[in-house]
C-alpha positions as CSV (number, residue, x, y, z in Angstrom):
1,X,84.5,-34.7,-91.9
2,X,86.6,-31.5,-91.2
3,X,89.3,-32.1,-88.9
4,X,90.1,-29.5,-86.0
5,X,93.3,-27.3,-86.9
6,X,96.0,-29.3,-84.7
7,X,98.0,-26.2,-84.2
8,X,95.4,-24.0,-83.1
9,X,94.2,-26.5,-80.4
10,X,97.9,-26.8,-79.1
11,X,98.4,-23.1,-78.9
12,X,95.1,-23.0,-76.6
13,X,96.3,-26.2,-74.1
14,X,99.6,-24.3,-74.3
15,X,98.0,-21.5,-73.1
16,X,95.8,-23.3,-70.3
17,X,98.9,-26.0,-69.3
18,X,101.0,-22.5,-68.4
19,X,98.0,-21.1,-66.6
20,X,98.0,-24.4,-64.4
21,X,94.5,-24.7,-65.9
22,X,94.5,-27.8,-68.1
23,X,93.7,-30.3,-64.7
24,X,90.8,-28.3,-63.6
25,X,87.4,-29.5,-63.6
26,X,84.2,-27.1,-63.1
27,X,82.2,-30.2,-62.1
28,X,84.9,-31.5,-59.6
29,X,84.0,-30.3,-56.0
30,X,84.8,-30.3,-52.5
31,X,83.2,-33.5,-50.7
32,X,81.5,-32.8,-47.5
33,X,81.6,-36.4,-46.2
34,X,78.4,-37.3,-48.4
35,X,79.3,-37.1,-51.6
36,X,77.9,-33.6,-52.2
37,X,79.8,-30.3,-53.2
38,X,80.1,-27.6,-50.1
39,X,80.6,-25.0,-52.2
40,X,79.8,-24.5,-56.0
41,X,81.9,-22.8,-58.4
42,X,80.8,-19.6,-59.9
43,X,80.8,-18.8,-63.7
44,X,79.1,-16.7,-66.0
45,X,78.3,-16.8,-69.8
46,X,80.4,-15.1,-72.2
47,X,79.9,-13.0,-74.9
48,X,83.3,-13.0,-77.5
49,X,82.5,-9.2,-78.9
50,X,82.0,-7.7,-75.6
51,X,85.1,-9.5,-74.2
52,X,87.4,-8.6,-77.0
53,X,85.9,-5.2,-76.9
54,X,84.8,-4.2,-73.0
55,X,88.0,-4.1,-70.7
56,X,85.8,-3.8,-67.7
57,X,83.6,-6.3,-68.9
58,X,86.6,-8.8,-69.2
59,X,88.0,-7.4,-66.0
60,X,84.9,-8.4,-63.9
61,X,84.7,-12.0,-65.1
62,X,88.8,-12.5,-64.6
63,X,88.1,-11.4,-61.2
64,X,84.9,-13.1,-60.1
65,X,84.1,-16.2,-62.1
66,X,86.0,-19.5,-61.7
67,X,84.5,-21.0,-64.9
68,X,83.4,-19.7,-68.0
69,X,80.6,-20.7,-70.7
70,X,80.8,-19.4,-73.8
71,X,77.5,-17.7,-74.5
72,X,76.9,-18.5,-78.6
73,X,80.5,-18.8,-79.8
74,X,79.7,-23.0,-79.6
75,X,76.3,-23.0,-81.1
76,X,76.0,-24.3,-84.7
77,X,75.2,-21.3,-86.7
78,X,78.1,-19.6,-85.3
79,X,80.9,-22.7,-85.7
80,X,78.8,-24.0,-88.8
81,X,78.2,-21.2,-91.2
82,X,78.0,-24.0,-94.0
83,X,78.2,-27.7,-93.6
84,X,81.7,-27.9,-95.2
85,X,83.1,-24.9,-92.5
86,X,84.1,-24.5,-88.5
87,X,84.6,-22.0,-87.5
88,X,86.1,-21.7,-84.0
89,X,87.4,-18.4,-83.5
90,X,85.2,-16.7,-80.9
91,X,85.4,-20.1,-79.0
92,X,89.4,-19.9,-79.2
93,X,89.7,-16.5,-78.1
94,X,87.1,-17.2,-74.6
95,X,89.3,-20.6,-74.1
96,X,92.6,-18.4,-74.9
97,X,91.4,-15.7,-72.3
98,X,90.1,-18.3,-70.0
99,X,93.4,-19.6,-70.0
100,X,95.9,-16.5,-69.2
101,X,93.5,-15.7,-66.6
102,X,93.5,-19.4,-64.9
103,X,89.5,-19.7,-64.9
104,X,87.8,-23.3,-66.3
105,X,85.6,-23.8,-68.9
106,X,82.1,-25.1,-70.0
107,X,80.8,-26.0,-73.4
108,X,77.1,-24.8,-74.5
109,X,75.9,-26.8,-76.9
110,X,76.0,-29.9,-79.1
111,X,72.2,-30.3,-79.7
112,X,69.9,-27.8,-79.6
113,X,66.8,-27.0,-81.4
114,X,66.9,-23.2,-81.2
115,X,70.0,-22.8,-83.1
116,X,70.4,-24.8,-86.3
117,X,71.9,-23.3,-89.8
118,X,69.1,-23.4,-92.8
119,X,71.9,-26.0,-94.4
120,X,70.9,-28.7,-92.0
121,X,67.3,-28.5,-93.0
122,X,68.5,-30.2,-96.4
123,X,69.2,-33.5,-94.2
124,X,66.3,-35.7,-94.2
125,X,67.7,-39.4,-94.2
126,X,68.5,-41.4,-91.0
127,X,71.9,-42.6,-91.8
128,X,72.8,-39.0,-93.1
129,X,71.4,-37.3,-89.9
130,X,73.2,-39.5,-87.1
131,X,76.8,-38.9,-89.5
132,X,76.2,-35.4,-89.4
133,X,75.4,-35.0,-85.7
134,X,78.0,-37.6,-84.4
135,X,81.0,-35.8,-86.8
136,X,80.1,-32.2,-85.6
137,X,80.3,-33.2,-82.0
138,X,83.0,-35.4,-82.8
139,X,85.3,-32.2,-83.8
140,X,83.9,-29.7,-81.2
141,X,84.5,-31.8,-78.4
142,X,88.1,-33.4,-79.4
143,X,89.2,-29.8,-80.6
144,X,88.8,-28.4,-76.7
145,X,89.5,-31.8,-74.8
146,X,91.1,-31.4,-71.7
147,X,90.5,-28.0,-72.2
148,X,86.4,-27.8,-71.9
149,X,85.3,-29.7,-69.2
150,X,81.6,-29.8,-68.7
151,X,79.4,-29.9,-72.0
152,X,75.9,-29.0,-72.4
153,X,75.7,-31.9,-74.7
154,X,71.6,-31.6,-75.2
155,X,70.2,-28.7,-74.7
156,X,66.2,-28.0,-74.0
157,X,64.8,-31.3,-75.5
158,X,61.4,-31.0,-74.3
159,X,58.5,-29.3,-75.4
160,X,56.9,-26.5,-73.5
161,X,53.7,-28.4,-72.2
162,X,54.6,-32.2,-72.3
163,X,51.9,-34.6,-71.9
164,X,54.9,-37.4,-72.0
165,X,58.4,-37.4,-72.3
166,X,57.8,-38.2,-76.0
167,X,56.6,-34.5,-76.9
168,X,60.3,-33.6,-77.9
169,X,61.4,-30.4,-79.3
170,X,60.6,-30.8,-83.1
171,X,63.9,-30.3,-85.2
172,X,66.1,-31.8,-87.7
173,X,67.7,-35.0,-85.3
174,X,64.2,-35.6,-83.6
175,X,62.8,-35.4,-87.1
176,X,65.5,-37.9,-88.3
177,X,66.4,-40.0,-85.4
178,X,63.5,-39.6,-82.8
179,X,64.4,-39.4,-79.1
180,X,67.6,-41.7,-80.1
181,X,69.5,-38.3,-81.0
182,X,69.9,-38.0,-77.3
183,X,71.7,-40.8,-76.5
184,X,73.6,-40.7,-79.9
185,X,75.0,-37.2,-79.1
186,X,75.9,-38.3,-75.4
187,X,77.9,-41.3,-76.8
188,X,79.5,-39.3,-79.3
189,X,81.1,-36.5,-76.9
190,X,82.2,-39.3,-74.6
191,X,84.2,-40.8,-77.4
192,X,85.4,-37.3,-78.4
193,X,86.5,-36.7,-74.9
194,X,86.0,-39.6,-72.0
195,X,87.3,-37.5,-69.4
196,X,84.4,-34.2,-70.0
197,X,81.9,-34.4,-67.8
198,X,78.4,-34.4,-69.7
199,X,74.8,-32.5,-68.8
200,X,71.7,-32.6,-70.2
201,X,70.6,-28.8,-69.8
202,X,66.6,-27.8,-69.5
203,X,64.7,-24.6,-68.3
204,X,60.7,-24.4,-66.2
205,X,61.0,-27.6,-64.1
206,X,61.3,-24.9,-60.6
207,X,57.6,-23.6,-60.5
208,X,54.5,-24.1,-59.5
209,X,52.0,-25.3,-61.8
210,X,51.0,-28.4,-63.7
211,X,53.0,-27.4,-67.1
212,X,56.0,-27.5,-64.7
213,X,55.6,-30.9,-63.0
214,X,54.9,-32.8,-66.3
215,X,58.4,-31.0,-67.1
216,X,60.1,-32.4,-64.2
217,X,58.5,-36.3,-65.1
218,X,60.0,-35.8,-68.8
219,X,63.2,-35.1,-67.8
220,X,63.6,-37.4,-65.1
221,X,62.0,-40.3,-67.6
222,X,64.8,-39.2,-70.5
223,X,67.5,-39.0,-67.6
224,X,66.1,-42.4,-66.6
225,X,66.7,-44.0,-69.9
226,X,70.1,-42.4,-70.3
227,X,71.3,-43.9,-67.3
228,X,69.4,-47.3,-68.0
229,X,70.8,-48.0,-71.1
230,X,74.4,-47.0,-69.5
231,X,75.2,-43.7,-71.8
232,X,77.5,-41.2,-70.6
233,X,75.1,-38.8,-68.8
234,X,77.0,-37.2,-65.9
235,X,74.8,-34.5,-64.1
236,X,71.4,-32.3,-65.3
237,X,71.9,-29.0,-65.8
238,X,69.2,-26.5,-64.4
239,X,69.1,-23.5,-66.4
240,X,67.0,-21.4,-63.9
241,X,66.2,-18.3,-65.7
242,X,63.5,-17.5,-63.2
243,X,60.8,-14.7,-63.6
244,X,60.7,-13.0,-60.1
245,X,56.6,-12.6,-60.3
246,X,56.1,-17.0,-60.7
247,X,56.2,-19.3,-57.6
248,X,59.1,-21.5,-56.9
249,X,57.5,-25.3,-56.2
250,X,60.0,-25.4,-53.4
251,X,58.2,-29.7,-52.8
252,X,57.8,-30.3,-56.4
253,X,61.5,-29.3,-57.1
254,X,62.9,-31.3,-54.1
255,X,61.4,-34.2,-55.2
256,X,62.6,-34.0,-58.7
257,X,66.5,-33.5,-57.1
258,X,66.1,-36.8,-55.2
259,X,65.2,-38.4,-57.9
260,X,68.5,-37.1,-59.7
261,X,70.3,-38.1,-56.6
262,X,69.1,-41.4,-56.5
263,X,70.4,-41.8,-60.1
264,X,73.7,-41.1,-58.5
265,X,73.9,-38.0,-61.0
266,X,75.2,-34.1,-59.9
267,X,73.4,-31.2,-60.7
268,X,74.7,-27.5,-62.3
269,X,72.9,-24.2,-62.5
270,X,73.7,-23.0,-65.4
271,X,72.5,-20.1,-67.0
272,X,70.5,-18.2,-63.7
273,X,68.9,-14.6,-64.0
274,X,65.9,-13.3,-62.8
275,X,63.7,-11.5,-65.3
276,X,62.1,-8.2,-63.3
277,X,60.0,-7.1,-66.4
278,X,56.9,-7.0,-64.3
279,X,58.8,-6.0,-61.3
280,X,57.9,-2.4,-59.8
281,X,60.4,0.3,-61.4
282,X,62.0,1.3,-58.2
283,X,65.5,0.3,-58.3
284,X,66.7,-0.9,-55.2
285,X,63.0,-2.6,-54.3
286,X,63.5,-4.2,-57.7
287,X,67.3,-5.6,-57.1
288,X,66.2,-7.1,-53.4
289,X,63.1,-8.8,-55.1
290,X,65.6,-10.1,-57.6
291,X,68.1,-11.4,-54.8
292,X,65.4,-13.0,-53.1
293,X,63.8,-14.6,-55.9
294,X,67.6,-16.6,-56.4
295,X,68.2,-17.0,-52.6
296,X,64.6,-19.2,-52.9
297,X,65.6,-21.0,-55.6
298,X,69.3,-21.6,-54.6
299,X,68.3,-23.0,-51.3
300,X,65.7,-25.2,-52.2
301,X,68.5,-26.9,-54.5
302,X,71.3,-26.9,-51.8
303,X,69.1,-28.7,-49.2
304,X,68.8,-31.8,-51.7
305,X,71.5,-31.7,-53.7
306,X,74.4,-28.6,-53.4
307,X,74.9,-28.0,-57.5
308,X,78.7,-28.4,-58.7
309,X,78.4,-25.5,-60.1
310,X,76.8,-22.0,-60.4
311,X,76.5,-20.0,-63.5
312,X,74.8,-16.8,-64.6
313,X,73.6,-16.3,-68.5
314,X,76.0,-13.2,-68.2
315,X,77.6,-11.0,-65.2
316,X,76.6,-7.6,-66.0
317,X,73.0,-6.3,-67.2
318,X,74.7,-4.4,-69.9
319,X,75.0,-7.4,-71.4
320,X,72.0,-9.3,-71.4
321,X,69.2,-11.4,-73.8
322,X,66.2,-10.6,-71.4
323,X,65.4,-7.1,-72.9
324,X,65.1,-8.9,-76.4
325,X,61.7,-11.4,-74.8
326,X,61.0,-9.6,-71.4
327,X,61.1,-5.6,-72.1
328,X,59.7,-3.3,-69.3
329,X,56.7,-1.3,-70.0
330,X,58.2,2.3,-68.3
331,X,61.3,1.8,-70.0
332,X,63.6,1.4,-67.8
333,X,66.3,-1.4,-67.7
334,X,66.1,-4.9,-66.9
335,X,68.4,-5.7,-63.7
336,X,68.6,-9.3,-64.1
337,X,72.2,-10.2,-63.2
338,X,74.5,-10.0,-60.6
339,X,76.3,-6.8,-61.2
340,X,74.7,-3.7,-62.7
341,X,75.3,-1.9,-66.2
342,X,78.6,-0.4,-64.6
343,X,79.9,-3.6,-63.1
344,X,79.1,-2.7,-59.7
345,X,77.5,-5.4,-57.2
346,X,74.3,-5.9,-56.8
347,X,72.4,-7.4,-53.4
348,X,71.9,-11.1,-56.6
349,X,75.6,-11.1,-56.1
350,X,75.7,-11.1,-52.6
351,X,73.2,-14.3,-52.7
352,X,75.3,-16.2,-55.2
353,X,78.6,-15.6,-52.7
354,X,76.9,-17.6,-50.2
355,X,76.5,-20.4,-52.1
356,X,79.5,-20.6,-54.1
357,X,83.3,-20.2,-53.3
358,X,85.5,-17.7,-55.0
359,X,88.7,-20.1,-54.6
């Protein structure tokens, strides 16, 4: 196993310690008197090229977002070109600029199928696939404890249309290991860091439809079995990318969150946007539909179970994945985030202020 670069790690704490950063926790929250948050923290994905290279861009997130995810920099085939390598710059420069500008930090992800290297397809054995898995999360997660608080540990385990929470994403640790990469991987980032708080992260369990609802029984049955067989789960992560023109199951999801409750566990959004491909082109008709698309969402969460924290997958629609899947037919722009191509507010922004806290 490769060992972290000791120096490097201690000049990033160094860096967060004199930013009066290192004892902040993203998941921690304000108690109400019921053990719920009354406000959630707000925080955006990053992207490490358009932060290095976009003052504005960096300018906006210093002054808005309380807790920062790294958008790819922590994915495998960016900090495992080969299986001998790390490589952790992009990830050091978000934590180092995170931590001169006071803001926490989220880690996205440990497991995930949609990101692998082609050298991990070589890995076919049992033995050899649980000493891979639990050795890469081993270094990730002890590089950036204390410093990374919250960890997408698995990431999108379940298949599309699940007929049981068997049908798991097929990749190389469900290949190897079967649904026991889950709890491996949990374990494994607890021992790397005991104090991080740790999320299973999964997207389609808000709408209406049957697809959705078998979603919702999959993950509560894995989240079920986490916390049954006592491994480190700590709060599910709703990704809530949300296509404005599909139905939020406002009864469907509140049931699903008091079933999370009950398992004493929190809840995070964590990668919200509203995809407006089939939205009508005018501009500010488009951006209310948006806003109202999130407010439904975001309330039907709040009234069950206030999430810890609320992220967007980015703060600006100049930088944005939805283009690449959801492109409009006239051509215009997608507006999916909360502030436009030139950092300006839009009415989505306005929505997230009311149900997170800016301090």
């Amino acid at each position: 196993m490769i060992q972290p670069c000791p120096t490097r790690r201690q000049m990033i704490a160094g860096g967060l310690v004199g930013a009066g950063l290192l004892a902040f926790d993203p998941s921690a929250h304000a108690a109400t008197g019921t053990g719920v948050p009354a406000r959630a923290s707000y925080g955006a994905a990053v992207r490490g090229d358009a932060l290095a290279n976009d003052p504005a861009y960096a300018e906006a997130l210093a002054a808005r977002c309380r807790v920062l995810v790294p958008e790819g920099g922590l994915k495998w085939p960016v900090i495992r070109p080969n299986r001998e390598t790390f490589d952790f710059g992009e990830a050091d420069r978000i934590a180092a600029f995170a931590g001169r500008r006071g803001i926490g930090l989220r880690g996205h992800t440990l497991a995930w199928y949609g990101g692998m290297p082609a050298w991990t397809d070589a890995i076919t054995s049992r033995a050899e696939a649980e000493r891979v898995l639990t050795d890469h999360i081993e270094t990730v997660v002890s590089r950036y404890a204390g410093l990374i608080t919250s960890w997408d540990v698995v990431n999108e385990p379940i298949s599309d249309d699940p007929s049981s929470p068997k049908n798991l994403r097929s990749f190389v640790w469900s290949r190897t290991l079967g649904a026991d990469y889950i709890p491996i991987a949990f374990r494994a980032a607890a021992a790397a860091d005991p104090t991080a708080r740790l999320v299973l992260n999964e997207y389609d369990v808000e709408f209406v439809g049957g697809r959705f609802a078998q979603k919702r029984d999959a993950l509560l049955r894995i989240a079920r079995d986490l916390v049954d067989s006592g491994a480190p789960l700590h709060a599910i992560g709703l990704q809530a990318h949300l296509p404005a023109d599909r139905s939020i199951d406002r009864d469907g999801l509140q049931g699903f969150l008091r079933e999370i409750r009950a398992m004493n566990l929190d809840v995070l959004v964590t990668e919200l946007d509203v995809i407006d491909a089939t939205l009508p082109s005018a501009v500010d008709a488009r951006d209310l539909r948006v806003a109202e698309t999130a407010r439904t969402f975001l309330s039907a969460v709040s009234e069950v179970l206030p999430p810890s924290a609320i992220l967007t997958w980015g703060i600006s629609d100049r930088y944005t994945w939805v283009p690449m899947y959801f492109t409009r037919t006239d051509g215009l722009p997608n507006r999916p985030l909360p502030l436009d191509a030139n950092m300006r507010p839009k009415p989505l922004m306005a929505v997230i202020e009311r149900f997170t806290r800016s301090a």
